[in-house]
N, C-alpha and C positions, 0 to 999 in steps of 0.2 A: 787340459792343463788344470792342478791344482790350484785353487783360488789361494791366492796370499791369507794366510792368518798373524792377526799382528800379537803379541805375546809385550803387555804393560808393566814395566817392572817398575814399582815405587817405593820410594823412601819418605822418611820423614823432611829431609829438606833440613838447610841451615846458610849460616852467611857464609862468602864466600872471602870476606874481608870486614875490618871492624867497623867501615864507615855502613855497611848493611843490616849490622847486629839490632840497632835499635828499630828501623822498619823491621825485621826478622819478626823481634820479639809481638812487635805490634798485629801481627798476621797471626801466630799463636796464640795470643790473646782475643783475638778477635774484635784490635782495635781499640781496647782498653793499657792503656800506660804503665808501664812500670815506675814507682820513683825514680829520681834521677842518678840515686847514690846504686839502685839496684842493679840499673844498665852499665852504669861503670864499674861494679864489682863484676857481672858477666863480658865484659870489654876485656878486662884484665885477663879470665880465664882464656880468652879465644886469642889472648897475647901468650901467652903460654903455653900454649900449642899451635905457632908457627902464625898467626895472625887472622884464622881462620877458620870453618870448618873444612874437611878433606871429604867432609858424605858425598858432594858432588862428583867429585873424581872416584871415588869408592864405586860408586853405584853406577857408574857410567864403563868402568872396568868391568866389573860385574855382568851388565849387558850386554858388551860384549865377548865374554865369556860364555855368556848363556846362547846368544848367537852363532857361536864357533861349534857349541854341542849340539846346537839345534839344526842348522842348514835351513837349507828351503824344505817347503815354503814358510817358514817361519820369517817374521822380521820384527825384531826386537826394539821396543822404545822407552825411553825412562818419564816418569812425574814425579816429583812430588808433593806433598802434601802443603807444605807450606813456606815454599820458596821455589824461585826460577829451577826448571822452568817445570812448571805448575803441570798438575794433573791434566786440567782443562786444556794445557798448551798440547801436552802431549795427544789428548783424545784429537783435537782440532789435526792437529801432524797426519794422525792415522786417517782421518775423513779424507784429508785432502788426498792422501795416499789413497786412497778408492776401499778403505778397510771396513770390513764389513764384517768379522767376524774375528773376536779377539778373546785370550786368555787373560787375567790379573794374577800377579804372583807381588807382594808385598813382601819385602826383606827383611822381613820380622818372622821367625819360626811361630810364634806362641800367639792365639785369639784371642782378643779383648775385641768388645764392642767399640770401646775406647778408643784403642790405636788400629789395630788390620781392620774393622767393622766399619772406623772412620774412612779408612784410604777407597774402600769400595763404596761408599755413601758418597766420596766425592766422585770418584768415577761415574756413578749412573746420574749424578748432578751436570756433569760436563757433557755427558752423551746427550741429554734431555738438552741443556745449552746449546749445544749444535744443531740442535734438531736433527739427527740421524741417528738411526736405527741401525743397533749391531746387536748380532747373538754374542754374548758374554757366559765366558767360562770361568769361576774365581777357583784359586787355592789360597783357602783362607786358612789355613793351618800348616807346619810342615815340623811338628816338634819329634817327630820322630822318623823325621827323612833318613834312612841308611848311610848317606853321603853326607851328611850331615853331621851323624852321630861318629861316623868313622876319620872322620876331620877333628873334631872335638876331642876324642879317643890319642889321636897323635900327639896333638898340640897340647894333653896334659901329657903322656907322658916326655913331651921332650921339655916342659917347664918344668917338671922332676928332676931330671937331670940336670936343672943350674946348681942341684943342691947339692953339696956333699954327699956322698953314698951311704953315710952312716948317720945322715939328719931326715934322711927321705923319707923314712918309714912312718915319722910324726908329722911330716907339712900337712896342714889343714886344706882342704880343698874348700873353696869358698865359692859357690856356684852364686852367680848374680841375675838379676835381671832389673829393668825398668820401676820403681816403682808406682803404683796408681793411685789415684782415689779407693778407701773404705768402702766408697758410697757403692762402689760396682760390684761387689761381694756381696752385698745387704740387697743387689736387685740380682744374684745368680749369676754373673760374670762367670765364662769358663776360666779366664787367669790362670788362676792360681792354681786349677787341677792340670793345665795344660803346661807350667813348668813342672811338676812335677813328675810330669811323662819321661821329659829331658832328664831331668835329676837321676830318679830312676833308673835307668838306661846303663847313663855313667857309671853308677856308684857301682853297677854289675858290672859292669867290667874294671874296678879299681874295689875289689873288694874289699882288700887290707886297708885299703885308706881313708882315715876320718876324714870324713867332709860336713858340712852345713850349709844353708843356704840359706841368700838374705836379700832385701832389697836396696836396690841406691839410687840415687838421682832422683829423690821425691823432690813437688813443683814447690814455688816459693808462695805458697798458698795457706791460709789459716785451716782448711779443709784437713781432716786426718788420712794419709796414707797408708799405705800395706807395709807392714814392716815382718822382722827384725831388720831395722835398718844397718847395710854393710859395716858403718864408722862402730856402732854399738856394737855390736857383735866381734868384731873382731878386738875390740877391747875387752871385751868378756871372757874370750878365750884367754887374753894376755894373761888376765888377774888369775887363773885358770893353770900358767904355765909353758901356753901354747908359746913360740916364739917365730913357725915359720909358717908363711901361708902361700898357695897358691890360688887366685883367683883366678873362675871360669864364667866368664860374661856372657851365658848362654844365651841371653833375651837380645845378643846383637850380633850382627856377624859382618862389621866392617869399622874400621877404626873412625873415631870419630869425637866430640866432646867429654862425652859420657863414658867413655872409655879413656882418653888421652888425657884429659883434668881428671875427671871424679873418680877415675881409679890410680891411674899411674902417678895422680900429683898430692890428690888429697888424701885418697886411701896409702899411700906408699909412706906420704909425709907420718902420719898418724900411726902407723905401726914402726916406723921407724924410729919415731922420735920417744919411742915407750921401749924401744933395743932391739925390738924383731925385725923378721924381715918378709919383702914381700915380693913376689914376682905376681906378675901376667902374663896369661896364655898368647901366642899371637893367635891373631884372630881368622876366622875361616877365610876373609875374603874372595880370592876369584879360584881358590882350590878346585881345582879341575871332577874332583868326586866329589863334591858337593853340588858343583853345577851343571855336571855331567846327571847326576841325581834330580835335580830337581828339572831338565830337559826332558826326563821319562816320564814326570808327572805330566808335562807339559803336552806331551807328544800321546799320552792315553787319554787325558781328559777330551783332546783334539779329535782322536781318535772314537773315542764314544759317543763323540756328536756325529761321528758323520761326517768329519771337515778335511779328513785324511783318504 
């Protein structure tokens, strides 16, 4: 009989209601405080999008999704990063479950040290915490997964089709992603060459279509960011002419803050309140070719060790 392989799917984590948001923040920071007026401006956002973050439930579909493509012996478990229930929780699950040899797949396409670098730095943190020994497999990239990309591919062109037929030809495609610290470029950070794969990809297959690409969601930090940041830029297009855009949230692929505030409330508000207009793609979440896709990564990695 095939030995179980347990297959670690993580996310970044978020509250689950507002009375969480301010421990939330506190785990993010690593313990250090926001102002008081800060946490209430972020209370307000997570009141604005239904009282909450939704990544829990996102990410927990998702695994099960990934589950349904995978079969045995595979068995799927979620972490993440910094909130319930935690990497650590999940590693402990897998011990107790007698697992001994496990895959990581981080629900981020794009490799920074930063974000996917940290979620596997907390993984081999929690393994060594248990004190148990597991052979680990990571897919630390997946920016140009075929399921992926073929997801993405739909989901602009049916955001195209909100437009009028004879405004389509000028909507700006606004490809987005996370943005980071400067300081991770200045030490060789793949980032920023790793959206670009994504970018890429797309633009070929939408070759008529102007597009650009920007960053959003930079931290509330004196530290300088990766920009052109999304609110800039698409105000530049405005002065420009431009009036219709569609954004493509490539650096996420399940609806959540940074996509439900930062683009549908604050970026929509802002191009609207200047006369254009803005759509959002829906996002990949548990699309069956995407996760049907990333199951084959899943299933050769497995495979090249020996575990299959």
């Amino acid at each position: 009989m095939t030995e179980s392989i347990a297959v670690l799917v993580m996310a970044y984590g978020g509250p689950n209601n507002l009375e969480e948001v301010e421990p939330y923040l506190l785990d993010v920071r690593g313990g250090r405080p926001l102002p008081p007026r800060a946490i209430e401006a972020i209370k307000r956002r997570y009141e604005q999008i239904g009282g909450g973050s939704p990544i829990l439930e996102n990410t927990q579909a998702q695994a099960e999704a990934l589950q349904e493509a995978l079969g045995d012996p595979f068995q799927v478990f979620i972490g993440m990063r910094h909130w319930y229930p935690y990497i650590r929780e999940a590693v402990g699950e897998i011990a107790a479950a007698g697992g001994r040899r496990l895959v990581g797949i981080a629900m981020a396409p794009h490799y920074s040290k930063m974000s996917v670098g940290a979620y596997f730095a907390s993984l081999e943190e929690a393994i060594e915490g248990h004190g148990v020994t597991m052979e680990i497999e990571a897919i630390t990239s997946w920016k140009d997964d075929p399921g992926f990309l073929d997801v993405l591919e739909d989901r602009i062109q049916e955001g195209l089709e909100r437009f009028p037929a004879e405004r389509r030809p000028a909507v700006h495609l606004v490809f987005t992603a996370h943005s980071l610290p400067v300081s991770i470029v200045e030490e060789g950070d793949l980032y920023p060459d790793e959206l670009q794969v994504t970018i890429r990809e797309l633009q070929r297959r939408f070759p008529s279509q102007p597009g650009r690409f920007a960053y959003q969601s930079a931290g509330m930090t004196k530290d300088a960011w990766l920009g052109p940041d999304a609110g800039d830029l698409l105000l530049e297009l405005m002065d420009g002419g431009v009036e219709d855009f569609l954004v493509v949230p490539i650096g996420f692929v399940s609806e959540h803050v940074e996509v439900l505030y930062d683009v549908d409330i604050e970026l929509r508000r802002l191009v609207e309140d200047a006369g254009g207009r803005l759509e959002r793609i829906e996002m990949p979440g548990t699309d069956p070719r995407m996760m049907g896709s990333l199951a084959d990564r899943v299933r050769s990695l497995a495979a090249r060790r020996g575990w299959l």
